[in-house]
Short mmCIF file of the C-alpha atoms (twelve columns), coordinates in Angstrom:
data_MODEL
# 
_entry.id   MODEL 
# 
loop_
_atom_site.group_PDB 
_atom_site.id 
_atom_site.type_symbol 
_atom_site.label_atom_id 
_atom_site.label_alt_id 
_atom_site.label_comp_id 
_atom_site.label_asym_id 
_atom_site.label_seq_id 
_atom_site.Cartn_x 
_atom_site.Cartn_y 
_atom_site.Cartn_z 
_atom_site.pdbx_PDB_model_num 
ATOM 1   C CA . UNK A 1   0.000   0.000   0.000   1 
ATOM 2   C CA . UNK A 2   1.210   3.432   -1.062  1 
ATOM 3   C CA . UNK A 3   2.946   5.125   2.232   1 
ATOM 4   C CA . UNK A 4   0.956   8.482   1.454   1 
ATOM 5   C CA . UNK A 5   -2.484  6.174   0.833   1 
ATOM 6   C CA . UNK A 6   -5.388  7.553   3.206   1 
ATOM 7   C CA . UNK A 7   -6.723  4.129   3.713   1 
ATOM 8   C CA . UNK A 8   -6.906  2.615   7.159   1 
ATOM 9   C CA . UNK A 9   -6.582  -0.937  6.990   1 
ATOM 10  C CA . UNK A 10  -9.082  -2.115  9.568   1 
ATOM 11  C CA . UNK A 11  -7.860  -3.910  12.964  1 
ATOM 12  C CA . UNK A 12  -9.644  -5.714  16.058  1 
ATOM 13  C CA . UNK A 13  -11.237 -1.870  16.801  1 
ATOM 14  C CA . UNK A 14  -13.077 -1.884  13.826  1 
ATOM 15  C CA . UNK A 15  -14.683 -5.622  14.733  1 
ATOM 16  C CA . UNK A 16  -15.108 -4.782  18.714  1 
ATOM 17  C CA . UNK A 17  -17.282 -1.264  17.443  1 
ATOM 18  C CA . UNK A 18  -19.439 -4.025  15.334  1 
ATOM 19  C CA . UNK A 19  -20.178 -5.836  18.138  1 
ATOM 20  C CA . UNK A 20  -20.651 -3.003  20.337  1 
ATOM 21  C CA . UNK A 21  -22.948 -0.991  18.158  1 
ATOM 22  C CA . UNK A 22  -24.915 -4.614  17.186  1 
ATOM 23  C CA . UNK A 23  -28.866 -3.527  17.150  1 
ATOM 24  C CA . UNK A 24  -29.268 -6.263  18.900  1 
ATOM 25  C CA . UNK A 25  -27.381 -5.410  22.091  1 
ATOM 26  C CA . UNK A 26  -29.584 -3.993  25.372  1 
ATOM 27  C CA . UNK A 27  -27.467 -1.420  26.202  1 
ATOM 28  C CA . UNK A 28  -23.331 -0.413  26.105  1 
ATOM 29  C CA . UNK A 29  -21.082 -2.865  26.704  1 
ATOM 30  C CA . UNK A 30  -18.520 -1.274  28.928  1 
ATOM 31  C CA . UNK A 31  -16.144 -4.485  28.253  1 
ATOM 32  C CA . UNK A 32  -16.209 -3.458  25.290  1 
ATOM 33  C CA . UNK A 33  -15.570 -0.234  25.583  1 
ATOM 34  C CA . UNK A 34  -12.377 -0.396  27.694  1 
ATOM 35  C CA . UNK A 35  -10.829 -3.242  25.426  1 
ATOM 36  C CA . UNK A 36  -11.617 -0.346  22.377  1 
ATOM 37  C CA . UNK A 37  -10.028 1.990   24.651  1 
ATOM 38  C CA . UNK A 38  -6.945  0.203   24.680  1 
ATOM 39  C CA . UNK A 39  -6.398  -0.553  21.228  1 
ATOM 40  C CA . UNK A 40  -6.673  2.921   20.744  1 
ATOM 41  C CA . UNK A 41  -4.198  3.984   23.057  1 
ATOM 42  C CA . UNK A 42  -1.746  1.445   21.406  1 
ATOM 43  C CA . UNK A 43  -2.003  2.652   17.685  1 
ATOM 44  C CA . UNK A 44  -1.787  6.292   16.293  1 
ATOM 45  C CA . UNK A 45  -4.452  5.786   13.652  1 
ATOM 46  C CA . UNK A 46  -6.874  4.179   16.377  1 
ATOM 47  C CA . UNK A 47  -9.229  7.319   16.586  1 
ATOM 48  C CA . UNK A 48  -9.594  7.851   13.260  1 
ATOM 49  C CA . UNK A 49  -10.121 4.231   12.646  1 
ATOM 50  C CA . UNK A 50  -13.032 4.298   15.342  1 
ATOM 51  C CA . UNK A 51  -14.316 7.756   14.317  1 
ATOM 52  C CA . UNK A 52  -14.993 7.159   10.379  1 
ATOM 53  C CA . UNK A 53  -16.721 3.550   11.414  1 
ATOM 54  C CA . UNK A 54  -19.187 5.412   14.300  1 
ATOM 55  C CA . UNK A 55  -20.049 8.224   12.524  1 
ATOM 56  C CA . UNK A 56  -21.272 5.613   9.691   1 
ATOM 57  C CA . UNK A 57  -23.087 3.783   12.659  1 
ATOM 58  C CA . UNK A 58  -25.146 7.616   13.861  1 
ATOM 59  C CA . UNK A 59  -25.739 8.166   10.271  1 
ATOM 60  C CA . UNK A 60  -27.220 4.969   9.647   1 
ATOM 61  C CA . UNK A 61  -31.131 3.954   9.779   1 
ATOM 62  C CA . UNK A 62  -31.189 2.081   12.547  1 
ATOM 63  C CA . UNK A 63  -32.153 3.730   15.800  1 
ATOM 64  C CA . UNK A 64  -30.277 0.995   18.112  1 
ATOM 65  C CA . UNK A 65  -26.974 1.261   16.065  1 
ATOM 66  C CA . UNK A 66  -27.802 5.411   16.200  1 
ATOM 67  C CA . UNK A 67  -27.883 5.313   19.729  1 
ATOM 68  C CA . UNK A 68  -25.128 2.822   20.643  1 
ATOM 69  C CA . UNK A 69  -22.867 4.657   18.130  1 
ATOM 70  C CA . UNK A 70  -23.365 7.878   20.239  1 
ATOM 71  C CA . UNK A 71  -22.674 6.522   23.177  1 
ATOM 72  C CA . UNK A 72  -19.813 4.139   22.803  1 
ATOM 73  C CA . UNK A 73  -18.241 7.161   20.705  1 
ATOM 74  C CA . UNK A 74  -18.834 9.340   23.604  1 
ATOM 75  C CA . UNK A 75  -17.614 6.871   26.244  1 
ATOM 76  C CA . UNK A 76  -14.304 6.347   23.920  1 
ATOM 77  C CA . UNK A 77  -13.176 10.307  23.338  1 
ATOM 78  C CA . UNK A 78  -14.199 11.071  27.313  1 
ATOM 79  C CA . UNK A 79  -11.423 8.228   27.749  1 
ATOM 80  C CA . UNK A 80  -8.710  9.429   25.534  1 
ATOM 81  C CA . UNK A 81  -9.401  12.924  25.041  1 
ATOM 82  C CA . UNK A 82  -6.119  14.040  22.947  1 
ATOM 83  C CA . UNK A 83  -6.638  11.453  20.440  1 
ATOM 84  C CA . UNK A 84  -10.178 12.274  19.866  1 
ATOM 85  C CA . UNK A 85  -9.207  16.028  19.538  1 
ATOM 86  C CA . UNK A 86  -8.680  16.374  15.586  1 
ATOM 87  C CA . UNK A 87  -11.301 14.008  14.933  1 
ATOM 88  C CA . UNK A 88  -14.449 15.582  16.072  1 
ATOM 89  C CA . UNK A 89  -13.910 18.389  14.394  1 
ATOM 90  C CA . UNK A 90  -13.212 16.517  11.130  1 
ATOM 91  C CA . UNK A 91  -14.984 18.217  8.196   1 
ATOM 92  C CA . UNK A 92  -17.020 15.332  7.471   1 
ATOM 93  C CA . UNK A 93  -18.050 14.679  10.856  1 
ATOM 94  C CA . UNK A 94  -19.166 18.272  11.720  1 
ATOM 95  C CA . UNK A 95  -21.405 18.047  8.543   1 
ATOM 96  C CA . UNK A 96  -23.229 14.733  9.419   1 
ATOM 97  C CA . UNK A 97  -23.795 16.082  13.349  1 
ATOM 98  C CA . UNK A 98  -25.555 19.615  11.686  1 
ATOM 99  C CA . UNK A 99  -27.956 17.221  9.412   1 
ATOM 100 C CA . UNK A 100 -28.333 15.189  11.905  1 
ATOM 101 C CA . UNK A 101 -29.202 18.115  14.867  1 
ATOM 102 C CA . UNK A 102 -31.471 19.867  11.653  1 
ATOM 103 C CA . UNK A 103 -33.389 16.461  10.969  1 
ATOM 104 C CA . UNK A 104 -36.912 17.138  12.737  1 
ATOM 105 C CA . UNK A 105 -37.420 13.477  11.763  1 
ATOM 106 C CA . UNK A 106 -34.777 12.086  14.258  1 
ATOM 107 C CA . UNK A 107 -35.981 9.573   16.871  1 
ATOM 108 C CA . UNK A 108 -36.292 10.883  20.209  1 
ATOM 109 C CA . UNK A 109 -33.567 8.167   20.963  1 
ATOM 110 C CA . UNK A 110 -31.539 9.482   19.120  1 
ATOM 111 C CA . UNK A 111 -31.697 13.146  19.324  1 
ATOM 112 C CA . UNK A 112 -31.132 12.673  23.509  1 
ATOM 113 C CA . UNK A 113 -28.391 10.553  23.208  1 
ATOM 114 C CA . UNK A 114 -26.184 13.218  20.402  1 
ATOM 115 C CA . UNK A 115 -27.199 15.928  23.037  1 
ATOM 116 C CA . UNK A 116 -25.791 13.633  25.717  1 
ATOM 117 C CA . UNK A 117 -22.398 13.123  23.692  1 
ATOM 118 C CA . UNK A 118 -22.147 16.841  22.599  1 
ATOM 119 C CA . UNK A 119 -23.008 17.783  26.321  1 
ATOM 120 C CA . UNK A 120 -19.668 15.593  26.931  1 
ATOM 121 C CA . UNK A 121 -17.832 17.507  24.662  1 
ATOM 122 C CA . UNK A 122 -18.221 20.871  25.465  1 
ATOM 123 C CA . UNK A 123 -17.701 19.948  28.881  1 
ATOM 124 C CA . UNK A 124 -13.978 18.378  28.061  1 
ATOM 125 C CA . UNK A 125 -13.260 21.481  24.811  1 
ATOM 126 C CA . UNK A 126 -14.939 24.579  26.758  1 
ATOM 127 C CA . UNK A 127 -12.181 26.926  25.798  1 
ATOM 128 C CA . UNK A 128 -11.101 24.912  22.870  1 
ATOM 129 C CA . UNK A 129 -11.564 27.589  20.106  1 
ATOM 130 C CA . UNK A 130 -10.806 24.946  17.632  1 
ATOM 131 C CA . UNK A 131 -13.821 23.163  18.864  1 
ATOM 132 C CA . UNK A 132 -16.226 26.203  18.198  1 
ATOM 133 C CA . UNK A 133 -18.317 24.395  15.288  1 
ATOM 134 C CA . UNK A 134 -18.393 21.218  17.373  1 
ATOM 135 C CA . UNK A 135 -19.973 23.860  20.065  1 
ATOM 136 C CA . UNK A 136 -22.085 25.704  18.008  1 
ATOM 137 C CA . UNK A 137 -24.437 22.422  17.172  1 
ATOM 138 C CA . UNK A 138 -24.652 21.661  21.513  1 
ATOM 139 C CA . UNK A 139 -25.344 25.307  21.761  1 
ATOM 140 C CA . UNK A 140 -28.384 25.216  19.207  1 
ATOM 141 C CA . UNK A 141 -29.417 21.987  20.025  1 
ATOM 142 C CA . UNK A 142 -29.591 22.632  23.763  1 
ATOM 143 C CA . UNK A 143 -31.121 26.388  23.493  1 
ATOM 144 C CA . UNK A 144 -27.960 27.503  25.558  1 
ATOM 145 C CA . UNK A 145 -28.427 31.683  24.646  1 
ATOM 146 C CA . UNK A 146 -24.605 31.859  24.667  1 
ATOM 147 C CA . UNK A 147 -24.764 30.356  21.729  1 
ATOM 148 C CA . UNK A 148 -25.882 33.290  19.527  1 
ATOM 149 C CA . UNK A 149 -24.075 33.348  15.870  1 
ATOM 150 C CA . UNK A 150 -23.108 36.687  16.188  1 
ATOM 151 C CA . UNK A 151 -20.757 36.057  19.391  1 
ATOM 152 C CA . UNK A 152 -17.676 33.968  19.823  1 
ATOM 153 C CA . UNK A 153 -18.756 31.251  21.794  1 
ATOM 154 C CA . UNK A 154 -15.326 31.432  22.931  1 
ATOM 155 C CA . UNK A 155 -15.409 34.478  24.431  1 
ATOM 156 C CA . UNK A 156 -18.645 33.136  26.684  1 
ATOM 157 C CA . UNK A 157 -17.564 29.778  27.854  1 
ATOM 158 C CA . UNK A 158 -14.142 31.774  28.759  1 
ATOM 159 C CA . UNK A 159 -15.380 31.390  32.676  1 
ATOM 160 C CA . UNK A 160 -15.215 35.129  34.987  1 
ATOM 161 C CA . UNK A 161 -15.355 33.584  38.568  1 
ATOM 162 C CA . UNK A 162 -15.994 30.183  39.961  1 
ATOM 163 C CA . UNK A 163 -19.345 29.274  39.902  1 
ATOM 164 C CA . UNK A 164 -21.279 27.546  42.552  1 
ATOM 165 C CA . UNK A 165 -22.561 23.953  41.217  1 
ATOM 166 C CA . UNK A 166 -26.081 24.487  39.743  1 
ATOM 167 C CA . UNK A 167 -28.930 21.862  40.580  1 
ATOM 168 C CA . UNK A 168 -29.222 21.657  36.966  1 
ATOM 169 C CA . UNK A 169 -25.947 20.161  36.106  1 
ATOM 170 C CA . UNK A 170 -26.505 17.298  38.700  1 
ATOM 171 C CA . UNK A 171 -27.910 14.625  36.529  1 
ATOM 172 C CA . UNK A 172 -25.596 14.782  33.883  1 
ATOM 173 C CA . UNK A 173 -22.979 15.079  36.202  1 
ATOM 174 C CA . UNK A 174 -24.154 12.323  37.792  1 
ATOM 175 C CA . UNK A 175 -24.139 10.222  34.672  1 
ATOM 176 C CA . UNK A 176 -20.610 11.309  33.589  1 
ATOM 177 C CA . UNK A 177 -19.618 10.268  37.129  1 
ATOM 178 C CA . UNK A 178 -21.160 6.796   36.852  1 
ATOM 179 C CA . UNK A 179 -19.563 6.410   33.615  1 
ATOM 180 C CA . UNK A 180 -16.204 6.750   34.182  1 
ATOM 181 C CA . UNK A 181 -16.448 5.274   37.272  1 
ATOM 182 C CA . UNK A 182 -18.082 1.788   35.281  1 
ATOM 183 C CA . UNK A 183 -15.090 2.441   32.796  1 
ATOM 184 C CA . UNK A 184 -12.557 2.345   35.997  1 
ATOM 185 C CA . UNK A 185 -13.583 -0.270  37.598  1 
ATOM 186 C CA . UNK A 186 -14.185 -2.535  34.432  1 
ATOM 187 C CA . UNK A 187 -10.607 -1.645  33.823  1 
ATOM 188 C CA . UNK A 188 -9.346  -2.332  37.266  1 
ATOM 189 C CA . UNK A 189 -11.335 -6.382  37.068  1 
ATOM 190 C CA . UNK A 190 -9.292  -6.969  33.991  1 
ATOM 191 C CA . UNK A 191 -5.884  -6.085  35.612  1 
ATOM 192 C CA . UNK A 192 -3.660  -8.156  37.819  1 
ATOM 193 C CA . UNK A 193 -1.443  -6.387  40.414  1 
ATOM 194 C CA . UNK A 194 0.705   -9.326  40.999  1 
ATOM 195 C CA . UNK A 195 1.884   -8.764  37.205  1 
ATOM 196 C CA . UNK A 196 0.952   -5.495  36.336  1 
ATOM 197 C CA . UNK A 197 1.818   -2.017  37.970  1 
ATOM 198 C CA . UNK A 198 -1.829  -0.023  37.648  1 
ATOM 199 C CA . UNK A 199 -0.093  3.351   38.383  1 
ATOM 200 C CA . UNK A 200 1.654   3.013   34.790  1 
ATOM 201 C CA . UNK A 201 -1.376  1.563   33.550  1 
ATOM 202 C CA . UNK A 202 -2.519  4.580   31.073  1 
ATOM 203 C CA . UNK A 203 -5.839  3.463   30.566  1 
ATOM 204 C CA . UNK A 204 -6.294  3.469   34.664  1 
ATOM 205 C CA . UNK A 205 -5.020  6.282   35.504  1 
ATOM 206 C CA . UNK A 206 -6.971  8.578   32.738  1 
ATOM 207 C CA . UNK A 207 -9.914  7.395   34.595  1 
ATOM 208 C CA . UNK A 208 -8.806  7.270   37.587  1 
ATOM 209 C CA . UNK A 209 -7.898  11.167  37.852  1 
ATOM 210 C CA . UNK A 210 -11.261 11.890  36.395  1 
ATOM 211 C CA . UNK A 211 -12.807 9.715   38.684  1 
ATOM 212 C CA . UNK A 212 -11.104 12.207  41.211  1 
ATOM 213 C CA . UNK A 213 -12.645 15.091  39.477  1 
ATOM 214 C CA . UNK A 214 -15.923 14.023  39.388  1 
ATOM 215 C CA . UNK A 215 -15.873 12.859  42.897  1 
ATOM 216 C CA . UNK A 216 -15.382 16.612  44.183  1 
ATOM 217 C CA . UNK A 217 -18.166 17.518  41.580  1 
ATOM 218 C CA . UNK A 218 -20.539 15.243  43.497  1 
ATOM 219 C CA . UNK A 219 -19.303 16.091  46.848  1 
ATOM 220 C CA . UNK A 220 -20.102 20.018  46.101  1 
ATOM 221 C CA . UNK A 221 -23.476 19.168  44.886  1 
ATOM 222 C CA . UNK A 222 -24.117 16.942  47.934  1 
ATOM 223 C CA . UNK A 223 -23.733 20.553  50.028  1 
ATOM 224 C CA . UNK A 224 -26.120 22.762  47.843  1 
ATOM 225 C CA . UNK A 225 -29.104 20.179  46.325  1 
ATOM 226 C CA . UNK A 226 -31.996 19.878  47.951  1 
ATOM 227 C CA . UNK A 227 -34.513 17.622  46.432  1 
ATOM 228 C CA . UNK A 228 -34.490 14.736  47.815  1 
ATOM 229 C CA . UNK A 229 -33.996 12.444  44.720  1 
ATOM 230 C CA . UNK A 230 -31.699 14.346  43.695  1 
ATOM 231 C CA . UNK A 231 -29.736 13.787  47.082  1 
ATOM 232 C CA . UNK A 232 -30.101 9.687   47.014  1 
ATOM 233 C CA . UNK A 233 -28.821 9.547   43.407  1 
ATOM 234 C CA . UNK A 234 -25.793 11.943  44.335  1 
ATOM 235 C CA . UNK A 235 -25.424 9.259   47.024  1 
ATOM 236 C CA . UNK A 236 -25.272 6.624   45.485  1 
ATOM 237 C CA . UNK A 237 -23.040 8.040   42.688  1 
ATOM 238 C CA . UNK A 238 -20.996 8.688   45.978  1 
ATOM 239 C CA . UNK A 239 -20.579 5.197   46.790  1 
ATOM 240 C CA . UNK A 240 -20.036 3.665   43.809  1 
ATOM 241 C CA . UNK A 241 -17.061 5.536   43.371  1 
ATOM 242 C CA . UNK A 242 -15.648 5.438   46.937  1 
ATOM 243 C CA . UNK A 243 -16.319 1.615   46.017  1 
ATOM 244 C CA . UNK A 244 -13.725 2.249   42.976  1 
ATOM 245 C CA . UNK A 245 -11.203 4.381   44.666  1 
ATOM 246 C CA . UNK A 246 -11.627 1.353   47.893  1 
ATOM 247 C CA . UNK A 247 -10.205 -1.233  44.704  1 
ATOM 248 C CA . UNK A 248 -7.760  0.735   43.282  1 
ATOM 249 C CA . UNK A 249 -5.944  1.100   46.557  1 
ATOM 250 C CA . UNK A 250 -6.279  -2.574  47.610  1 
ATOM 251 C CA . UNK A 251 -4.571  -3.504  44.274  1 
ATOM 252 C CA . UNK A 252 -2.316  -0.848  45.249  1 
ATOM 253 C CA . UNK A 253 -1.149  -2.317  48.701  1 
ATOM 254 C CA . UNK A 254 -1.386  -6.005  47.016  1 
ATOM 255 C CA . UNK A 255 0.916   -4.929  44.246  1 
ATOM 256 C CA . UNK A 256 3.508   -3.461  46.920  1 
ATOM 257 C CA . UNK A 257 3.377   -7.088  49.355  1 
ATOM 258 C CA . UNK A 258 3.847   -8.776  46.340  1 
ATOM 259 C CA . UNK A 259 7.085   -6.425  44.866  1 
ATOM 260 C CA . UNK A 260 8.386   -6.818  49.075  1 
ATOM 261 C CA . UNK A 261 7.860   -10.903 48.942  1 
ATOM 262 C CA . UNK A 262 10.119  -11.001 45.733  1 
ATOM 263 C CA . UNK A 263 12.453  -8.706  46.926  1 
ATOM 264 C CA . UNK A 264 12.901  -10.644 50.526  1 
ATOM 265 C CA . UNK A 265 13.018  -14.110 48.297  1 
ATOM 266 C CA . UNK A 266 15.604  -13.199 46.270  1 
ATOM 267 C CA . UNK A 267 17.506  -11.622 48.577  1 
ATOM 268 C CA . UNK A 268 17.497  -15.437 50.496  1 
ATOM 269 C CA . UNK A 269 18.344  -16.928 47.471  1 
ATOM 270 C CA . UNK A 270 21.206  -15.149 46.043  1 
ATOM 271 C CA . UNK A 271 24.200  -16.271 45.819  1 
ATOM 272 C CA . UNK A 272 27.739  -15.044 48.313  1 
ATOM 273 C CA . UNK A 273 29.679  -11.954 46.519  1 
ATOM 274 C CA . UNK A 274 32.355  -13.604 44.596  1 
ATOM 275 C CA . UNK A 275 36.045  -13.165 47.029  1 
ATOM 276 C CA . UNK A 276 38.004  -10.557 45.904  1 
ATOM 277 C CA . UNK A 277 41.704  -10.725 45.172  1 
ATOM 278 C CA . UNK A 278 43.966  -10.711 48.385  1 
ATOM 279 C CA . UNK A 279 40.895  -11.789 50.724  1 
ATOM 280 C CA . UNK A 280 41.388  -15.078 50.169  1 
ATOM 281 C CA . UNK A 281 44.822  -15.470 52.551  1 
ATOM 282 C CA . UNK A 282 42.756  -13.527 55.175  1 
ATOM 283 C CA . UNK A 283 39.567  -15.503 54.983  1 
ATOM 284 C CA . UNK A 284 41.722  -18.476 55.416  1 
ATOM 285 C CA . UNK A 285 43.773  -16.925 58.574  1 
ATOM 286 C CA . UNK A 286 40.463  -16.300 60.064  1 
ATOM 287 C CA . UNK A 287 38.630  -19.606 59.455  1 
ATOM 288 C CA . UNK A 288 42.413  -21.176 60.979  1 
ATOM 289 C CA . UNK A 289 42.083  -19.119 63.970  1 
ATOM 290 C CA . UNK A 290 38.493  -19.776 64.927  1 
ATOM 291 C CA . UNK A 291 39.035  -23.811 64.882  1 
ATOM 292 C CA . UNK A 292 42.178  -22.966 67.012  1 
ATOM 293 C CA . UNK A 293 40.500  -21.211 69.885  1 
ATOM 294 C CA . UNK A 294 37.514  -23.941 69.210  1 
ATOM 295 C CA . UNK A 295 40.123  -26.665 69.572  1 
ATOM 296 C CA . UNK A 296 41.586  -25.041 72.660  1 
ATOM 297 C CA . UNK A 297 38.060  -24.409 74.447  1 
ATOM 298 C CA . UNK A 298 37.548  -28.160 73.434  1 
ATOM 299 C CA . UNK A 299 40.496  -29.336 74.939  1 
ATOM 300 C CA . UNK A 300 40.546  -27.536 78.334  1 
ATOM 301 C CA . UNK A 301 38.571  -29.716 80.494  1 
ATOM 302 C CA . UNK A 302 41.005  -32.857 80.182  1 
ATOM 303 C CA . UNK A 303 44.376  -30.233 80.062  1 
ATOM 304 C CA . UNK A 304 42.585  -29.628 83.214  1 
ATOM 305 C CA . UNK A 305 41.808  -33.045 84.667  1 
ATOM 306 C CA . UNK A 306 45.565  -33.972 83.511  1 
ATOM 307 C CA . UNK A 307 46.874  -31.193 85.375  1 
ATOM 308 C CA . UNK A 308 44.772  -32.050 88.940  1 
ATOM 309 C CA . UNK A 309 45.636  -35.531 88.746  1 
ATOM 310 C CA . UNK A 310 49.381  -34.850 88.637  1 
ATOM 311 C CA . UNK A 311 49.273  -32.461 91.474  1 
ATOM 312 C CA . UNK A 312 48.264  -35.227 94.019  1 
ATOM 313 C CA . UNK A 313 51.486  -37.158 93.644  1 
ATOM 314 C CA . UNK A 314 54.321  -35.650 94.625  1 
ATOM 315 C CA . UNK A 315 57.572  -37.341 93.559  1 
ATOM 316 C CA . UNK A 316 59.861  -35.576 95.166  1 
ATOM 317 C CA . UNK A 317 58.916  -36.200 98.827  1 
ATOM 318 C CA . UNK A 318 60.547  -39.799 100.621 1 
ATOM 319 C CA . UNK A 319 58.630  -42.388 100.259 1 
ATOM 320 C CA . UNK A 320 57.152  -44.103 103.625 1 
ATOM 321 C CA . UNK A 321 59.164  -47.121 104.761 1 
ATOM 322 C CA . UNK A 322 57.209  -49.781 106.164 1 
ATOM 323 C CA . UNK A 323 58.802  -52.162 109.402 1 
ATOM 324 C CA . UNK A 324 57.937  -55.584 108.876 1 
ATOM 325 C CA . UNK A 325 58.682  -58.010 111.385 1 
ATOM 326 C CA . UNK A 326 62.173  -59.801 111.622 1 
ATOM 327 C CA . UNK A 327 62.424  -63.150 110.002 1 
ATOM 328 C CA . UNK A 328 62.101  -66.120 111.898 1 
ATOM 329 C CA . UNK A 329 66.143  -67.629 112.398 1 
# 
């Protein structure tokens, strides 16, 4: 194939998006999603392998496909932001999303779930000025006002202050949450710590730190909402991701025993530093002189004996005479 050709010769992405976007799949399959995910990360024409084949899928005439499409498309540039950059605002793609946002024939289906993946968008490329047409479309499509023509949407997303969380923003914040958190912790079940170390794991740590993120988005709206539904949902939302952070440190702390048991094993089992030149004579001088004084401590007690025995006979002093009686003439 010509080095120059455009043609992307398609890999296991383009086969896991068929399966994913299959009509006849219930919902997302977040599997799926993170083994797309992946194979992204690994290859530098990944996104634009994945982009071309979903934005066939939302422009296709099936509502299921539609839908899916917009969501595993979402799900996939939310986890790998950079490399999904230049490809939503691909010429082609802009164009399908404006007949698509202009077609007062779309499902309902499908018209909620673009708004959900533009929503996405302009949360993660709010002062992208390169992402401006991308913006426009969310801006008519969701009635925002900032969103007039004859502005720079730039110049109003460009925030003045930091704004309290609005009770608005809570369910899709809520949703983004859950999402990531899904994509984490589908991520984390498919890694071992024993072989694997998760903190160079790129995949885990992208959502990871916007697991992080989100978390203090929740915990802000947990002070300021007030309907009560609202609150349980933020709660739960809560949980599920103090659930995630709970796993990702336990792999942590099993990843570190495990590094410490291999350390402390091969430290047993490695072999004596090889004797250097001129230790040799003194090793040997050492080893002589321990068996020495062992041989000496060994030997004391009879030395001793030896010794005490002698000292009862004295051979200098006269020996006693004994009288017998005379002989008989």
């Amino acid at each position: 194939m010509p080095i120059f050709s455009k043609k992307i010769t398609p890999t296991s992405i383009t086969a896991d998006i068929d399966q994913a976007t299959n009509p006849t799949q219930q919902e997302l399959d977040w599997g799926l999603v993170v083994q797309i995910s992946e194979a992204i990360n690994k290859t530098d024409l990944g996104a634009k392998e994945a982009r071309k084949l979903l934005q066939k899928k939302i422009t296709s005439n099936n509502v299921e496909t539609q839908v899916l499409g917009f969501q595993l498309l979402k799900a996939l540039s939310e986890a790998a932001p950079q490399k999904f950059h230049d490809q939503l605002i691909a010429k082609s793609f802009i164009e399908d999303l404006n007949k698509l946002a202009s077609n007062k024939a779309s499902d309902p289906r499908v018209h909620g779930a673009m708004i959900d993946a533009l929503q996405s968008w302009a949360s993660q490329y709010r002062q992208d000025s390169s992402m401006d047409d991308l913006l426009r479309i969310h801006d008519r499509l969701t009635a925002d006002p900032v969103g007039t023509h004859g502005r720079s949407p730039r110049t109003h997303r460009a925030p003045q202050e930091p704004s309290l969380p609005r009770e608005e923003d809570i369910p899709g914040d809520i949703e983004l949450a859950k999402n990531n958190c899904q994509v984490l912790s589908q991520t984390l079940s498919f890694t071992d710590p024993n072989t694997e170390d998760i903190t160079k794991n790129d995949l885990i740590q992208e959502f990871y730190g916007k697991c992080k993120d989100l978390h203090t988005t929740i915990m802000r709206h947990l002070q300021t909402a007030s309907d009560p539904d609202m609150i349980s949902s933020l709660l739960d939302t809560n949980s599920e991701l103090v659930n995630a952070f709970k796993t990702y440190d336990d792999m942590l702390e099993r990843s570190a025993l495990q590094r410490a048991t291999s350390a402390s094993t091969e430290d047993v089992h490695a072999p004596a530093p090889p004797v250097q030149e001129g230790q040799s004579q003194q090793i040997q001088q050492q080893q002589t002189a321990t068996i020495s004084r062992e041989g000496d401590a060994l030997a004391a007690p009879y030395l001793n004996e030896r010794t005490t025995s002698a000292t009862l006979i004295d051979f200098g002093a006269p020996t006693p005479t004994q009288e017998y009686p005379p002989s008989p003439p």
